[in-house]
N, C-alpha and C positions, 0 to 999 in steps of 0.2 A: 511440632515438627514441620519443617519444609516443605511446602509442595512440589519444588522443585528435584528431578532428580539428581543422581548423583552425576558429576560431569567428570565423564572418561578424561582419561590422563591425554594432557596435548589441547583438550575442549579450548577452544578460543583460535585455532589457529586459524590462520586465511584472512590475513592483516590485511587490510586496504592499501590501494597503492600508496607509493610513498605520498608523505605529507597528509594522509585523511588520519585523522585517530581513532580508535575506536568509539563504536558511540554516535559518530558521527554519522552524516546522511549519504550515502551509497553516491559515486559520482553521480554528475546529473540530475540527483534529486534533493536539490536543497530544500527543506523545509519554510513555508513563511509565514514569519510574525503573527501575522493579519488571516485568521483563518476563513480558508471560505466558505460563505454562506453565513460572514457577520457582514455588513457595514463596513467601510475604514470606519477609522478614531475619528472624532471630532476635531477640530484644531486646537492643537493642544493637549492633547489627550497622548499622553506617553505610553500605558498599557495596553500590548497592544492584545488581553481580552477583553476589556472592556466594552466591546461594543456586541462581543456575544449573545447578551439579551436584547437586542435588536430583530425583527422579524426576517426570517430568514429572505432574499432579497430585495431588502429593503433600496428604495430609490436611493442613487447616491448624491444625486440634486440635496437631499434632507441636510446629507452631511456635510460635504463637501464643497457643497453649492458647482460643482460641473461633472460633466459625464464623461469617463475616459475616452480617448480617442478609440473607436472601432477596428480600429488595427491592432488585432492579436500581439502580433509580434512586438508591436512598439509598446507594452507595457511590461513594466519593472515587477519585481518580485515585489513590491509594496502591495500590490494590486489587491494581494490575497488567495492569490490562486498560485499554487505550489506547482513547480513544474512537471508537465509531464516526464512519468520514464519510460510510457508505454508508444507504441509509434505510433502513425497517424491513424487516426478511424478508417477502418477498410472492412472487407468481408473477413465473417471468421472462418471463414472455408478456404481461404489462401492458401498458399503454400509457401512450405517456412523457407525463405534463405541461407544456405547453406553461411555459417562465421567461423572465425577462429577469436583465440584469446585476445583481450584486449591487453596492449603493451603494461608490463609491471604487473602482470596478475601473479598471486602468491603459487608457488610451485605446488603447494599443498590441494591448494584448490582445485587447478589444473590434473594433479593424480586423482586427485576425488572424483569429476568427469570420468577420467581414462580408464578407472578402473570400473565404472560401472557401463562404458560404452561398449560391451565384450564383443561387438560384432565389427568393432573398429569404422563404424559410418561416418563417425563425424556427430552424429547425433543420439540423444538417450530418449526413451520413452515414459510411460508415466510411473511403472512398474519399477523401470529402474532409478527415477531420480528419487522414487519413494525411498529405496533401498538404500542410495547412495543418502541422502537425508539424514533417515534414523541410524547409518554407520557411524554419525557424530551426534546423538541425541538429538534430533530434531526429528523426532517421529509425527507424522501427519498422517490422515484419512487421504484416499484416493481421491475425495471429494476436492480435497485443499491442496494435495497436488495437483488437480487439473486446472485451480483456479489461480495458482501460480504458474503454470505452464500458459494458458491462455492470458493474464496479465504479461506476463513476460516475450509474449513472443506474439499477441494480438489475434493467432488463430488457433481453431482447434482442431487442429492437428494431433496433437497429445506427443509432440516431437517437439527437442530443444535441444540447442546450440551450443558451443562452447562461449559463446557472449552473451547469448542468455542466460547460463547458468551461472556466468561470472556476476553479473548484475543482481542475479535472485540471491546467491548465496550471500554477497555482500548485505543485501535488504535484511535478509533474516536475520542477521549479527545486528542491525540496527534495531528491529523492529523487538527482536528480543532484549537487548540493553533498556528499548523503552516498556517493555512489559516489567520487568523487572524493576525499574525505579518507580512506577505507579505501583505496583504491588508492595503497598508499604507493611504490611503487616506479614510479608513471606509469607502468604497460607498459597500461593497458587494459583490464586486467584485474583480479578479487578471486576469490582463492582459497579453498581450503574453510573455514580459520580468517577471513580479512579477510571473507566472508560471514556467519561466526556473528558476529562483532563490528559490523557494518552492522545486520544484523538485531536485536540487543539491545539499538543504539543507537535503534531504533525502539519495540521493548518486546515484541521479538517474541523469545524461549528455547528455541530448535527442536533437539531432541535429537539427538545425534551421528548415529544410524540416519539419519534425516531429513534431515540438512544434509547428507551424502555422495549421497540419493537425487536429493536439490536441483540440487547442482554435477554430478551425471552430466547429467541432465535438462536442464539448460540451456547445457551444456557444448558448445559449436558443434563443438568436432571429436571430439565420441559421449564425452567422459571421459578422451582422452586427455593434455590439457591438464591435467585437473583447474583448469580456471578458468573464471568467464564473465566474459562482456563489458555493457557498458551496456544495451544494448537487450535483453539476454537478463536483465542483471538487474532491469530495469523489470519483467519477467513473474513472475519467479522472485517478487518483493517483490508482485507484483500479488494471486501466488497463498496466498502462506502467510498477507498481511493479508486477504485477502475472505472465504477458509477459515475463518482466525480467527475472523473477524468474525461470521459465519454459525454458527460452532461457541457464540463465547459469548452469541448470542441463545437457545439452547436449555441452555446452562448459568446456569439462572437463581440459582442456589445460588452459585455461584464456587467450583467444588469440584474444578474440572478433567476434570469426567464431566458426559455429557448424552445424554437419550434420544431419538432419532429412530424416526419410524415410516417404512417402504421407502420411501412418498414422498416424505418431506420429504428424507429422505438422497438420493435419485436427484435431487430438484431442487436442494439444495445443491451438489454433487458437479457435476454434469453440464455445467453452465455451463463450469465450468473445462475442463473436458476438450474439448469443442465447440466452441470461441473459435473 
């Protein structure tokens, strides 16, 4: 049988804006090739996993014989590092920006906010995006909503937007299409390899050490499975991209090394751990 459940009649709606298909990567966040924390390819070298087994920041001197230019910005999505959706590194004690919809947001999606916003602020809390979530089958742990509320909106606040929500709701249509195509044998689950293969499929190159610590970690019966499930991989994906994300705003060089002072390391780190 399925591990999947049954999907409520309608399930699927909240189509991306025109021209995205479904499946596809949530505006803003294209996916790339070159995941990071491999290497680029060799010259020549067309796959672009293949450099996977490479040690995770490997000099790029080895490969490519030069070192990108130091300027963030002026690097291509070749680079391997998949762009950011989250905003700039800041305290997570900010205060959320009030937004409205992004232009061509599905009507559907837009009711889905409205109706779980009942106090009419403008904004939902984590209580209610839980609620507004599992009203389409996408049931999460408070844990994994606060970890998509502070991915999505960078503080924690446990308050989010109607353009934050447009962005998260989009991700989860993606990030579930890609649980579901690694989960090849439908039981509900992705194992330690269909996880490394999910995750690269993202641009994310997580070292064997790493992706064993992953699947114990989110493994609902302690590891003994050796697999997770949906809503554990929502987290597990929530963690290794925000990590990322936050790692290579301090890797300004693209070198796979970067320097933290105990603050800024205690404020990146900590979020994740206190969801």
């Amino acid at each position: 049988m399925s591990g999947y459940p049954n999907q409520p009649s309608g399930y699927g709606y909240g189509a991306p804006p025109h021209g995205q298909p479904h499946g596809a990567s949530p505006p803003g966040q294209p996916y790339s090739a070159n995941p990071y924390g491999a290497a680029p390819p060799p010259h020549g070298q067309s796959n672009p996993y293949a450099p996977v087994t490479a040690p995770y920041g490997s000099s790029y001197s080895s490969y490519s014989g030069h070192k990108p230019s130091s300027d963030p910005h002026s690097q291509s999505h070749s680079s391997g590092y998949p762009p950011s959706s989250a905003p700039p590194y800041a305290s997570p004690f900010a205060s959320l920006v009030p937004s409205s919809f992004p232009p061509g947001t599905d009507p559907n999606v837009m009711a889905c906010f409205q109706i779980a916003d009942q106090d009419g602020s403008g904004l939902i809390d984590d209580k209610e995006l839980q609620r507004a979530l599992s009203s389409y089958n996408q049931s999460f742990s408070l844990r994994t909503v606060h970890l998509l509320m502070y991915h999505f909106t960078n503080t924690s606040t446990r308050k989010i937007g109607p353009k934050e929500f447009t962005s998260l709701f989009y991700s989860l249509q993606n990030w579930r299409s890609i649980f579901e195509r690694f989960d090849k044998d439908r039981s509900g689950k992705i194992d330690s390899s269909e996880l490394r293969d999910a995750l690269l499929s993202m641009g994310f190159a997580v070292p064997p050490m790493v992706l064993d610590l992953l699947v114990s970690k989110f493994d609902k019966t302690g590891g003994r499975s050796k697999a997770i499930e949906y809503d554990n991989f929502i987290e597990c994906c929530l963690t290794v991209k925000g990590l990322t994300e936050k790692f290579k705003e301090k890797d300004t060089s693209y070198s796979g090394s970067a320097a933290f002072t105990y603050e800024s390391f205690m404020l990146t780190v900590l979020p994740f751990l206190i969801a």
